[in-house]
N, C-alpha and C positions, 0 to 999 in steps of 0.2 A: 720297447718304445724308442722310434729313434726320430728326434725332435731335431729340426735345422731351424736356424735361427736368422731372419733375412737383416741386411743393414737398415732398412728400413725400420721393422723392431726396435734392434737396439738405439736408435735416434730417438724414440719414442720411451725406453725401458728409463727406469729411474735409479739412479747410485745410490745401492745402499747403503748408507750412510757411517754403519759401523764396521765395513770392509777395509782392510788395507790394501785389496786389490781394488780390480777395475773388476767390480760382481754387482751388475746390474738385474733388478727386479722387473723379468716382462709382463708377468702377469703377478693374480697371489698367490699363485701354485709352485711356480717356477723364477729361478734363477738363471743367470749365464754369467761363469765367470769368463772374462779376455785375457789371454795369457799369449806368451811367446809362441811360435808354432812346435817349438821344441820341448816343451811344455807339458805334456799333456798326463804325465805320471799319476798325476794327484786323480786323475779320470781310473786310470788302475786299478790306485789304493781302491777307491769308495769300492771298484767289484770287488777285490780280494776280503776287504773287513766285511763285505753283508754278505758272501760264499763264507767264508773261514770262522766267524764272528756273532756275536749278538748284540754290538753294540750298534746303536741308535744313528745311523749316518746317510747324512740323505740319497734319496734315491738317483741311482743317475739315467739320464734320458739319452743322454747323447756327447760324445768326444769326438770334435773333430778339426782340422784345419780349413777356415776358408780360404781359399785363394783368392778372391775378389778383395780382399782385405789386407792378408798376409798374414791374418792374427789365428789362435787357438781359441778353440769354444768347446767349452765344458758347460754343458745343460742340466742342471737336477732340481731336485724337489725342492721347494721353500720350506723350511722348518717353523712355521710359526711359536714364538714364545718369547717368554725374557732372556736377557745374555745373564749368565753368573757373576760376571763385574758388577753389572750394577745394583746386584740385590744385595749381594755376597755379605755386604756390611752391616745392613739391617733385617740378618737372618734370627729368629727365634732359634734356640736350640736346638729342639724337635727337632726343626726345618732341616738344618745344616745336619745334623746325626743322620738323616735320612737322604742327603745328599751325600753323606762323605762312604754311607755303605755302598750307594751305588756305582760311586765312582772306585773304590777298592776292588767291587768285582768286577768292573768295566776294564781296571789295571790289570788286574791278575789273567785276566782271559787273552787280553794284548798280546799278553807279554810269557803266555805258552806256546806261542806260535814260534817257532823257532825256523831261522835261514840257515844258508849254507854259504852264503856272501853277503857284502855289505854293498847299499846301493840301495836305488829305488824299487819298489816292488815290483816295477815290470823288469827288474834286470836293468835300467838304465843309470848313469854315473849320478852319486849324490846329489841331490839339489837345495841341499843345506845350506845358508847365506853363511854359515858359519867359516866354509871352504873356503869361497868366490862366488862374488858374483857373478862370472861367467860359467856358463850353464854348461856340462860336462866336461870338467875342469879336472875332477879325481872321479875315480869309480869307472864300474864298478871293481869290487876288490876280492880276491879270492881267500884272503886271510887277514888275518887282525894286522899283521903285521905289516900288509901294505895299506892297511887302513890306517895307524899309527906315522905311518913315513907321508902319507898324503895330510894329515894332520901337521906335521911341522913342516909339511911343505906351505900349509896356507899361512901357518905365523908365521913365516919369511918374507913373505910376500911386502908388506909395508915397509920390509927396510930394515938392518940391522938393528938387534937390541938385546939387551945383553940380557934380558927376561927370557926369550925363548931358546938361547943356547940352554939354559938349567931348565926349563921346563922340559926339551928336546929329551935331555937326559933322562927326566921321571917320565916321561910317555915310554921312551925304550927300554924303562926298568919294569913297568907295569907287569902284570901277568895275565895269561888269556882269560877272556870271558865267554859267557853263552852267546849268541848272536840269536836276538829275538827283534818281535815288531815292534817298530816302535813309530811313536807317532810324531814325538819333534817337537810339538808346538802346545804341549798340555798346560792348556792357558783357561784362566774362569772368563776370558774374551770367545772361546772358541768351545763353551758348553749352554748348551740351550735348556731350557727348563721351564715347567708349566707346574704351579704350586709345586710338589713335593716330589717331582717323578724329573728324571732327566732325559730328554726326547729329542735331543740332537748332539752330536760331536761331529765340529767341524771341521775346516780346514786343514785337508790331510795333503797340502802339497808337498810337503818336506819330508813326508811317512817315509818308511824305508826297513831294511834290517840293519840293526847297529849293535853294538858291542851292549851287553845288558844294563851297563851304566850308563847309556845318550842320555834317555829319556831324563834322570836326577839332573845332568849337566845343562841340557837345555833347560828345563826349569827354571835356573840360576843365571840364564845369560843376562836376560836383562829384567825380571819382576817388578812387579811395585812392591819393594819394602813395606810400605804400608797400610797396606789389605790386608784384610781378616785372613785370606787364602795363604801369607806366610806370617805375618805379625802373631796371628792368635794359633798357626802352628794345624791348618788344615791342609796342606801340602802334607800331609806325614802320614797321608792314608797311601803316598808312595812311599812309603815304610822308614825305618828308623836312619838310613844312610842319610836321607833328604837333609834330615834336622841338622846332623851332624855337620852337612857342607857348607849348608846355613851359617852355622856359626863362624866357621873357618874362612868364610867369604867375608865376611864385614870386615876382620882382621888383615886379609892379605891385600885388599882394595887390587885397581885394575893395573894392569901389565901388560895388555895386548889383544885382542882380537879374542883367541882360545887360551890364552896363559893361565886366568886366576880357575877356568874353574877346573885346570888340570891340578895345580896346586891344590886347592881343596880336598880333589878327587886323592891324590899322594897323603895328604896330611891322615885323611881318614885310615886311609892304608895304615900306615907308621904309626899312629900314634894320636889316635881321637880325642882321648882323655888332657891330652898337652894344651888344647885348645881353647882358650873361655874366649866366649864376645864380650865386647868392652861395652858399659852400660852408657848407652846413647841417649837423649834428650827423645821423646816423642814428638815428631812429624804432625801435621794434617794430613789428612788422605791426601792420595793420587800424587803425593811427593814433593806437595810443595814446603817448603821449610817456615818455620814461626816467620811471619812478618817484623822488621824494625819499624818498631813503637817507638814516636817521642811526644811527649805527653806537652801539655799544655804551660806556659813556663809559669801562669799564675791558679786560683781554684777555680777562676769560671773557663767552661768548654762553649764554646757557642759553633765551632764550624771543627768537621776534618775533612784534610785532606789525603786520599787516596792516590797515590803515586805508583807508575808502574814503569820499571825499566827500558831498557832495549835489550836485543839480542843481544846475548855473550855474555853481560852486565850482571849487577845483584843490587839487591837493596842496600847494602852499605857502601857499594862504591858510587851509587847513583845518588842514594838518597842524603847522605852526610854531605857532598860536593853541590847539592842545590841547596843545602839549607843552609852553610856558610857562603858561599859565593855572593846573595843578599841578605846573608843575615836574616834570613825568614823567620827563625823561631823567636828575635827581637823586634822584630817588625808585624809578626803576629801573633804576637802572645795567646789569646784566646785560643786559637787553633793546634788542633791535635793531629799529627802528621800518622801515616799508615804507608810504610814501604814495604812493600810483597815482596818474594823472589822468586821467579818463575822456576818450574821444575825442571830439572834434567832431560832434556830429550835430544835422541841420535838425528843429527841433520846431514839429511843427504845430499844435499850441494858439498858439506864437510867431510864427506866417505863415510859415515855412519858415526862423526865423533860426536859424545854427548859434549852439550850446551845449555846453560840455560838461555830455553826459549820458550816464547808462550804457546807457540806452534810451528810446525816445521814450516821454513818458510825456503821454495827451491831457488828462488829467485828474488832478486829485489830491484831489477831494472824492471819488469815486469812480475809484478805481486802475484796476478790469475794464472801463473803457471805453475801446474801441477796442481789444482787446488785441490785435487785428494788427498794428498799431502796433511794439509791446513785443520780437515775437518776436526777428527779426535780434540787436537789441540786446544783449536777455538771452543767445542764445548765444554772441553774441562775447565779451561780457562774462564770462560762464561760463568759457569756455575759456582768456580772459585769467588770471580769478582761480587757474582750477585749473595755468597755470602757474607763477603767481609764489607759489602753494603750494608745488608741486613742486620748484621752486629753492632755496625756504629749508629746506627736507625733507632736499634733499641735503647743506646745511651744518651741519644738526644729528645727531650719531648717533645709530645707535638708541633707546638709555636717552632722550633726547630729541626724540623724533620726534614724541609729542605734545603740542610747547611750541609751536606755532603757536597763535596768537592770531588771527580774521578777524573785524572789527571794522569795522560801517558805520552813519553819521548818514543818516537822510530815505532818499534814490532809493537810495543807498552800500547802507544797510541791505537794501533789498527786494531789490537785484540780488547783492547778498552771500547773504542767507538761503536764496535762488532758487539759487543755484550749488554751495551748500552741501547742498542736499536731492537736489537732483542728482548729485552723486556723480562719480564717476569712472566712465570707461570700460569697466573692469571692475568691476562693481559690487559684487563679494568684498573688493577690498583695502581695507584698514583707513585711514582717511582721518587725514592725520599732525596734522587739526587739533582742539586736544586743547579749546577753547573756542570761544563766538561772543557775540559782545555788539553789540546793535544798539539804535540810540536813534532815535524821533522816526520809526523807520520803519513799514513794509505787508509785507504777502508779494502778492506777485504770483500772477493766476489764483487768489486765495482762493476767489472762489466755486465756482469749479470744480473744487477741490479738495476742497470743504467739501460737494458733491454726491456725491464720489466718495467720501469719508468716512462720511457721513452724522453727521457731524456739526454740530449745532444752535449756533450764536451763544450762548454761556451769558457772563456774568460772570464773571469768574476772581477769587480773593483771595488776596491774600498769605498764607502761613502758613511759618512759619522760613525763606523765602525761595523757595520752591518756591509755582506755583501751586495752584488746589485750586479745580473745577468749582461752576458753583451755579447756582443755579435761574430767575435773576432775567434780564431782559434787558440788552443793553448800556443804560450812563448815555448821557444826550446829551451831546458834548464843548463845554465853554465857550470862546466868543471873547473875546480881547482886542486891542488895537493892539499886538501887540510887535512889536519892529524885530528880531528874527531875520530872517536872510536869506544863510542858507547854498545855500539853493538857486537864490538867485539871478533867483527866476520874481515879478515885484509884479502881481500880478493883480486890485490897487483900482487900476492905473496908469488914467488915462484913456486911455492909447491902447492899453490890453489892452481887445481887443472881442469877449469868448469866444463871445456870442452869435451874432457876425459872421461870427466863426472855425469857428463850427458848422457854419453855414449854408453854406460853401461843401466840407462833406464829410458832409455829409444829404444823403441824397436824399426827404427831408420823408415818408414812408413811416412808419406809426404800426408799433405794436409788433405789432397785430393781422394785417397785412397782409404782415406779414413772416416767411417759413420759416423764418428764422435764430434769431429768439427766439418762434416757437410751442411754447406745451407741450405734450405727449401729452396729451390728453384720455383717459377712463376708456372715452370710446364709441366712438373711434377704432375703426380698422378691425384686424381681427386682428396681431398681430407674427408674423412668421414666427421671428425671433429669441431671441422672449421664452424659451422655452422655455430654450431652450440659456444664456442668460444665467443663469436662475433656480440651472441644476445650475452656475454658476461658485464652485468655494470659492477662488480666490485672496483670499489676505486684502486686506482694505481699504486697508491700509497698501501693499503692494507694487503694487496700483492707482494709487493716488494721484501714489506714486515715480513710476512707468512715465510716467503723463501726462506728470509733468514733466522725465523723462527724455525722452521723447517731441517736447516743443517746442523742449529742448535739442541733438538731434540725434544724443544717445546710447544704446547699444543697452539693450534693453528684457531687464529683468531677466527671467530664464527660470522657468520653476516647475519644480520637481522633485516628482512625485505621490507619491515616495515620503517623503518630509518632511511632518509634521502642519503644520497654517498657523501652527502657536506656532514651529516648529523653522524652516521655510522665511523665516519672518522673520526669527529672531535671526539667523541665515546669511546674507543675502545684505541685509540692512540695518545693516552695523555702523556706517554714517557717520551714521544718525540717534540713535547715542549721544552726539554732542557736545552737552555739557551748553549750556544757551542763557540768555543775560538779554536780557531786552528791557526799557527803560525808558520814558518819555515822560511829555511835560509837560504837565497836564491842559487847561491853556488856548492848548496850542498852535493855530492860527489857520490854518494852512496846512494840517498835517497829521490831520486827528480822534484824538483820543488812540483812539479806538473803534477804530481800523483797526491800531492797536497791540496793543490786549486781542484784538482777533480774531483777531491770528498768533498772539499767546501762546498761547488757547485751543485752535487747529488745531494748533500743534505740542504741544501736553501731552495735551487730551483727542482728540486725532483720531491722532496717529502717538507717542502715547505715550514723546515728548521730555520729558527733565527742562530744565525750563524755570524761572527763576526773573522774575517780572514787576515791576517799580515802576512807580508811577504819582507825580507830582510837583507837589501845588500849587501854583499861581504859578509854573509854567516853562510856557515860549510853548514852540516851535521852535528848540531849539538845546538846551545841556545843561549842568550845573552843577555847580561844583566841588565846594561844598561837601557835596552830599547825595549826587548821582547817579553822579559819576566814583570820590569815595570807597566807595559801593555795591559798583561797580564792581571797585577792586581789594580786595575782599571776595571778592568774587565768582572772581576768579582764583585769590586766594591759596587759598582753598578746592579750589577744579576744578582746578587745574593745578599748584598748589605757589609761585605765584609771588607770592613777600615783598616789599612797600610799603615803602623806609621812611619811619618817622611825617614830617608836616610838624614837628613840632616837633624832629626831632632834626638838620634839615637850617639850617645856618650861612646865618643873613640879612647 
């Protein structure tokens, strides 16, 4: 079967949502992943494992380059099922006993296939990010040994350190291994499964032959600690080494690019026994760390607040610095503070450094770029928020079920506001949080929301605290040097080389030449669609939701045709009653105050939010006591009932 895939298609195909690539759904049979034209190895692997193999890997239809594009197309089967991430946790014994056999003999059979070079299956140079990111950078290799010299060629790469002179030395003390297939990316992200049987293994762009240990070491580059798949020790159906590296990772922490898991790999060597893990505190899943709690200063609780950082930040640098700066916890005794800290994740604007952040963000002049980036993040993060919702939901009674407070600075705010419009699972019940106050941040996906709106960019103006639409376009936002730096990202740094950083995730393809951002033209070829679009009355607003319920991974609010579009919305939209402030500081530097007026506008004139907006002379990126925090509890005490007391009546 050899399947061509027009651009026309792909304008039409939908982002699968749980891809880290660009692997679009054209139909429900079939996939297309877009990759580099030089690219196309991973199309290899899939022949070589369904010839060589029995493990479960989708069919492929077709590899090829368009020219008309510039890009690579890889066409194969759609594997329908659940991903192993997200079950993995609330697996029955059974269940997972009869997963971990199958995936034992799916290793074992891998990993008899034996090479005679290191490289990608078709004989072409590694495409392991581990290397470079530039694509045939080492490889292929005719022996270990220049596989080993190509390895401390890429820890060079970043720059002198005194980690990889000593790791250099334990790679060139090592001894030869087998050279078998290996797969690179053996992730519970990249195992598909229907109840008890495993019916897909994905993503083999990285496959290749490697030294018999790749497979362990990849494992360990970047896992979540906190999944069943290494916490409860089900990674160890790739046999006893696994565990062992395990331990000896937590102990050496990072060094470099490849450093820590060669040291592992030595330590196991030498002397395994030498090794304990240090007994650590347990985590929440997916790696977010215990939130900073601070409790109520007297025994009644009547309101909390949920506070969420910016990029770079944590809960104790954010959260102890806003609750002294006005005295918050003596100014609102009743109230119970909730500081989250966003989890670890490699940002790629940053060359792959880990951060805490809520989602990988490529950009912050422009938030919509790269928004495949964003996805993963946002719904982890989502799911994060709407649990530690749900927790303090249950400590309030009903009479106070809407004294939930969700409050987020910069990144904090866009992936709060984002989680917030989103909604719950069931998208009837009344969402218990009874305000939202966000500063200095975006909404996420505006423009595609603002499409789906049609809603226009207009000027918003304060009037008694609510905004109010106008005619005019957005102000340009003024720069200044302020030394805000919540987010933690210096992008005048001289060794921040965004330009650099672009460069090695373009594929230098202008906007005209690309499917992805062509617009319908007037002359285009008939829609077979249009039609049917034209008679859609779902209102605008439960559009909009859906999208972003959509990216969230939540089900898709229903229509009932017997409800008017006024009635189907007050109904199945009750979470987008929480009343909203957004503020920002007009000379902020990092953030455009603009991308602040443009969520206010989207949530007041597009989904019909009471939204109240300031904007604040002379505030960079970050937020002030005297004007805007006070704002603030204005703002509460009004929307939720909840009483300030004055600074002057509190004992200096």
């Amino acid at each position: 079967m050899d399947r061509r895939i027009s651009p026309s298609d792909l304008t039409r195909a939908r982002l699968v949502p749980d891809a880290t690539r660009n692997v679009f759904r054209v139909d429900k049979n079939t996939v297309v992943k877009v990759c580099d034209p030089n690219r196309l190895a991973e199309a290899e692997a899939l022949r070589f494992v369904r010839t060589n193999a029995s493990l479960p890997v989708p069919e492929l239809y077709s590899a090829y380059v368009d020219e008309s594009i510039g890009r690579g197309m890889i066409v194969m089967e759609y594997i329908e099922g659940e991903v192993l991430r997200d079950v993995i946790d609330d697996m029955g014994l059974e269940r997972r006993q009869k997963i971990i056999s199958q995936l034992q003999a799916y290793m074992s059979e891998v990993r008899s296939v034996k090479g005679d070079f290191t490289g990608s299956v078709d004989g072409s140079p590694c495409e392991d990010p581990v290397f470079c990111a530039d694509q045939g950078a080492f490889g292929p290799n005719k022996t270990e040994t220049e596989f080993n010299d190509g390895l401390i060629r890429a820890m060079e790469i970043p720059g002198e350190n005194p980690g990889v002179t000593h790791v250099s030395k334990l790679i060139r003390a090592m001894s030869y291994h087998e050279i078998v297939l290996t797969h690179a990316d053996f992730s519970p992200r990249n195992i598909i499964i229907r109840g008890d049987q495993i019916v897909g293994i994905l993503d083999w762009e990285m496959a290749g032959f490697y030294p018999a240990y790749w497979e362990y070491i990849k494992a360990l580059y970047h896992p979540n600690w906190q999944s069943r798949w290494i916490e409860d020790g089900l990674i160890s159906s790739a046999g006893y080494f696994y565990q062992v590296c395990f331990r000896s990772f937590k102990v050496t922490r990072y060094h470099g690019r490849v450093c820590i898991p060669f040291l592992v790999f030595f330590f196991h060597l030498c002397a395994p026994s030498q090794f304990q893990a240090p007994q650590e505190p347990k985590m929440p899943r997916k790696g977010y760390p215990a939130p900073l709690v601070v409790q109520p200063l007297g025994a009644e609780h009547t309101h909390t607040i949920i506070a969420l950082h910016g990029r770079g930040s944590n809960a104790e640098r954010f959260g102890l610095e806003l609750l002294a700066s006005a005295d918050l916890k003596t100014r609102l005794p009743t109230v119970k503070f909730v500081f989250p800290t966003a989890s670890k994740r490699r940002s790629t604007i940053l060359k792959k450094i880990p951060i805490n952040q809520w989602y990988d963000n490529y950009s912050l002049e422009n938030p919509g770029e790269r928004t495949d980036l964003q996805i993963d993040g946002l719904n982890e993060t989502a799911e994060f928020i709407r649990g530690l919702i749900d927790a303090e939901a249950q400590l309030l009674n009903d009479q106070k079920a809407k004294n939930i407070i969700l409050l987020g600075l910069s990144q904090g705010c866009a992936a709060a506001i984002f989680a917030l419009l989103g909604g719950w699972a069931d998208s009837s019940r009344e969402t218990p949080v009874g305000a939202f106050v966000g500063m200095s941040g975006w909404l996420p996906f505006e423009e595609e929301l603002r499409q789906i709106l049609q809603c226009d960019e207009k000027l918003v103006s304060v009037e008694d605290g609510h905004q109010k639409p106008q005619s005019r376009g957005l102000e340009q936002p003024v720069s200044d040097n302020s030394d805000d730096s919540d987010d933690g990202v210096d992008t005048d740094s001289d060794s921040f080389d965004e330009g650099a950083e672009a460069d090695v995730y373009s594929d230098g393809d202008s906007d005209e030449e690309d499917p992805f951002t062509q617009e319908t033209r007037q002359d285009d070829d008939f829609d077979p669609f249009e039609e049917e679009e034209e008679k859609d009355e779902t209102p605008l607003s439960i559009k909009a939701i859906n999208h972003i319920r959509d990216i969230l991974e939540l089900p898709l609010i229903a229509i009932d045709e017997q409800l008017s579009p006024e009635n189907q919305s007050s109904v199945e939209l009750s979470h987008i009653s929480t009343p909203v402030f957004v503020g920002h500081g007009a000379e902020d530097p990092k953030v455009s105050s603009a991308l602040g007026k443009g969520m206010s506008n989207l949530l007041s004139a597009g989904l019909g939010m009471n939204v109240t907006w300031r904007e604040y002379k002379g505030l960079g990126h970050w937020y002030r006591v005297e004007d805007e925090l006070e704002d603030i509890l204005t703002f509460l005490q009004r929307e939720v009932g909840l009483k300030a007391r004055p600074l002057s009546s509190i004992d200096k």
